[in-house]
C-alpha positions in Angstrom: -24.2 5.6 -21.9 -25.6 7.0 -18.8 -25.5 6.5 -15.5 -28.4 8.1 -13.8 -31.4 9.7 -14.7 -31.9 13.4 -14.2 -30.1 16.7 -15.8 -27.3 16.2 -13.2 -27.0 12.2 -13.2 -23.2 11.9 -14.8 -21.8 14.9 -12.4 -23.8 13.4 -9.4 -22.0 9.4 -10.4 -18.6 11.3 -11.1 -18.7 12.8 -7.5 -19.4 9.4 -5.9 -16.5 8.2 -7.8 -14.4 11.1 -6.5 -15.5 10.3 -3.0 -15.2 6.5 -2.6 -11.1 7.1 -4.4 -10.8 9.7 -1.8 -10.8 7.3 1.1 -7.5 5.2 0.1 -7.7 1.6 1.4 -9.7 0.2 3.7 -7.2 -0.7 7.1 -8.6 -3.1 9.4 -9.1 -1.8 12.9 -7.9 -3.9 15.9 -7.8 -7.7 15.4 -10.1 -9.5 13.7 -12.9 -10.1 14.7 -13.3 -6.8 15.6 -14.8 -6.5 12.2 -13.9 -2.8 11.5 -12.3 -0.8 9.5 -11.0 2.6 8.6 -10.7 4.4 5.6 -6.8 5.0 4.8 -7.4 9.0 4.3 -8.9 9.6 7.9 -6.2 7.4 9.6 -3.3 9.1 7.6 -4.7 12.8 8.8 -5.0 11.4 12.5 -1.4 10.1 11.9 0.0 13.1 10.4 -1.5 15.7 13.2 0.6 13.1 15.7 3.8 13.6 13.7 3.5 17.3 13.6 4.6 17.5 17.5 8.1 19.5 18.7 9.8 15.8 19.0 11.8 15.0 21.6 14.3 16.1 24.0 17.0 18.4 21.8 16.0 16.3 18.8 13.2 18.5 16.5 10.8 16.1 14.9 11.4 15.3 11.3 9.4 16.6 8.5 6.4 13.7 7.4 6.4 13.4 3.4 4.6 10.7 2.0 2.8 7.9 4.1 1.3 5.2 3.0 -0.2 1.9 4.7 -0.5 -1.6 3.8 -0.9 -5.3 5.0 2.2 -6.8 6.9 1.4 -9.9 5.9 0.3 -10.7 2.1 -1.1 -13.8 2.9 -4.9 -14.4 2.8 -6.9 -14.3 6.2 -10.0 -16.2 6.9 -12.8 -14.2 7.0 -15.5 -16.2 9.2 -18.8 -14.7 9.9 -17.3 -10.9 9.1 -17.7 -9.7 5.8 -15.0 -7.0 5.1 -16.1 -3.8 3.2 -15.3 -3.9 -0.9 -11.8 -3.9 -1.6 -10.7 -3.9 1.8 -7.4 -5.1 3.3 -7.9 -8.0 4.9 -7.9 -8.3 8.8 -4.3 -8.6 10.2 -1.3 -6.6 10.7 -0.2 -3.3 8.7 3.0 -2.1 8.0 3.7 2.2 7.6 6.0 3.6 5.2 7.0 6.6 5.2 9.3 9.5 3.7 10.5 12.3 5.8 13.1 15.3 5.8 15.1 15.8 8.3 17.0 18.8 10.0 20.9 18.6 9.7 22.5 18.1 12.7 20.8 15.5 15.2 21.3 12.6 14.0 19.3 10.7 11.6 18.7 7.5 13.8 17.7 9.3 16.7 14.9 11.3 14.5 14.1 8.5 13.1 12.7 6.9 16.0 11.1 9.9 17.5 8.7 10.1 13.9 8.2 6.0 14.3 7.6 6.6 18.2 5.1 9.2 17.2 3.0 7.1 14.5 3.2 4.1 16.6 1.9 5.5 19.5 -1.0 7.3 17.5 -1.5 4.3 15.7 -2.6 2.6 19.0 -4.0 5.0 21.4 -6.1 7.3 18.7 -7.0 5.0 16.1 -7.0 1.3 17.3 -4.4 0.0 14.3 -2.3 -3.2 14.8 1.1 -1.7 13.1 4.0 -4.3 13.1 6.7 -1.5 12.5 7.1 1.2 10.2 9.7 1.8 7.4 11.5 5.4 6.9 13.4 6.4 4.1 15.5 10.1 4.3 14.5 12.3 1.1 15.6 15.3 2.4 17.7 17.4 4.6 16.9 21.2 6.0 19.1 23.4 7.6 15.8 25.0 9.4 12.1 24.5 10.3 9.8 25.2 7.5 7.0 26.9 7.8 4.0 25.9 9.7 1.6 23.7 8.0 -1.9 24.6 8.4 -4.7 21.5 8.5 -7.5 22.5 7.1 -10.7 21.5 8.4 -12.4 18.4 6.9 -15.4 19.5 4.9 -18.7 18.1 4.5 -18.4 17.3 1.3 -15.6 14.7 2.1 -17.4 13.7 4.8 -20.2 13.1 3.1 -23.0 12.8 5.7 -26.5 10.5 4.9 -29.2 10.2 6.7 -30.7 7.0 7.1 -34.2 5.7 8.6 -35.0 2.9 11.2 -33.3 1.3 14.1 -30.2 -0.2 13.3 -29.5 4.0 12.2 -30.8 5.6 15.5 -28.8 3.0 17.9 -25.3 3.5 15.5 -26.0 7.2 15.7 -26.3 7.5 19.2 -23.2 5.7 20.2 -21.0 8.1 21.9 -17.8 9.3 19.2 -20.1 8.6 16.7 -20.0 12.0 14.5 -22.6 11.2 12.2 -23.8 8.4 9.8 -21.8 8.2 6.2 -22.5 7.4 2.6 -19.5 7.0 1.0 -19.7 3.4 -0.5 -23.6 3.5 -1.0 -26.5 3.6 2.3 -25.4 4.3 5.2 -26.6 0.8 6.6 -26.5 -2.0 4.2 -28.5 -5.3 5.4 -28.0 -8.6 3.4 -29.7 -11.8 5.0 -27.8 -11.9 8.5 -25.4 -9.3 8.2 -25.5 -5.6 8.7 -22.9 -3.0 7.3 -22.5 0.6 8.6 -21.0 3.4 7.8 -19.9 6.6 10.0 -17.2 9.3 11.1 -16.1 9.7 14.7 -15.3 12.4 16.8 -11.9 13.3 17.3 -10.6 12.6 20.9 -12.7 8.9 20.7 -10.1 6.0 19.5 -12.0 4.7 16.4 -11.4 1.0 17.4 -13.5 2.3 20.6 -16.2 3.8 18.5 -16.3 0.7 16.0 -16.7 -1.8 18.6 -19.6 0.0 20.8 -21.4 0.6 17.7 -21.2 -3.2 16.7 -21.9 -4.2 20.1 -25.2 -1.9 20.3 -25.9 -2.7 16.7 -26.2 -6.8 17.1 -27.8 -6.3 20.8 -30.6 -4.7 19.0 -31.0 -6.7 16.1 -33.0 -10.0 16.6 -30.8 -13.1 16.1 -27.8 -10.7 16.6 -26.2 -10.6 13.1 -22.7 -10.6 11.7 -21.6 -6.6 11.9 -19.4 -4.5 9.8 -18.2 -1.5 10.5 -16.5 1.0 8.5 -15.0 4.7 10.1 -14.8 7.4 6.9 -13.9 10.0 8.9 -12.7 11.6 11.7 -13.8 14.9 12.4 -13.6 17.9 15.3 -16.8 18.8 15.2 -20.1 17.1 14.1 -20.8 18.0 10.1 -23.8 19.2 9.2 -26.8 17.2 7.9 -27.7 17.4 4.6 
């Protein structure tokens, strides 16, 4: 069976693949209908920069392992005129968890709250994420710092940047903290019969919920008979990728 046509059709299917597991889940950004969301992978690298600070005080900041994040609440929310993203969490509270080592010495429940302090507080102010609390669980203790981690920059290929024609494109695109126009999950805009999805990564230094909502605003204001908008951030990057 194949999946596309051309020489390179199964690698260029496999790499979509690749790209759309990449993203983790789908988190909904601020309440909602705010009608945004943000792809797990670019709100756990915003996250895990925050958590990477000297801590607090005399007490070092512990060590961020794994970190995962989920709904708080299992139940189902109504969706109204905002049609989530595929497989999406549904609008509504998330819930962090976490491992982390810690060094020996302070103690545990004091570095404990400086890591939750620190993903909270990102949470909010650089991302837009409603987080009800966040669970910690000790793997590990150190008797010193390791060494530095080093972030490496986000490529284009994760970013995955698509350029895409008419105006619903050129109004999203020039929305300030707008990075540039994504294709992750298919076209960068996808229009059904009064509703409009988009797709894009944001500068880092803009709060994504920001982003989402100035892009949705400028998105129906332009559109006659203003539509239901989606929006979905893929990425947060330092620097605008470039085009293909």
């Amino acid at each position: 069976m194949t999946t596309t046509d051309g020489p390179h059709g199964d690698d260029t299917w496999a790499a979509t693949i690749r790209r759309r597991t990449r993203l983790g889940r789908l988190l909904p950004l601020g309440d909602p209908e705010d009608g945004a969301w943000i792809a797990e992978r670019a709100a756990v690298a915003v996250l895990r920069e925050a958590a990477s600070g000297p801590g607090t005080g005399s007490t070092p900041m512990p060590v961020l392992g794994e970190l995962r994040v989920r709904s708080a609440d299992p139940r189902p929310v109504s969706k109204g005129r905002v049609q989530p993203p595929p497989s999406a969490l549904p609008p509504g509270p998330l819930r962090m968890e976490a491992t982390m080592a810690a060094f020996s010495g302070p103690p545990l429940p004091a570095a404990a709250e400086a890591l939750r302090t620190a993903l909270l507080s990102a949470a909010d102010r650089h991302l837009g994420l409603v987080v009800s609390g966040v669970d910690l669980r000790v793997t590990e203790l150190m008797d010193a710092p390791p060494a530095p981690r080093v972030t490496a920059a986000v490529g284009a290929d994760e970013v995955c940047p698509a350029q895409a024609e008419g105006e619903v494109a050129a109004v999203a695109a020039g929305v300030p903290g707008v990075a540039t126009l994504t294709g992750v999950l298919g076209e960068a805009v996808h229009t059904t019969p009064g509703r409009v999805r988009i797709e894009f990564a944001t500068e880092r230094g803009h709060r994504a919920l920001d982003v989402a909502r100035a892009v949705r605003g400028a998105v129906a204001d332009a559109v006659p008979n203003r539509p239901s908008v989606t929006v979905l951030v893929t990425a947060v990057v330092t620097a605008t990728p470039t085009d293909p």
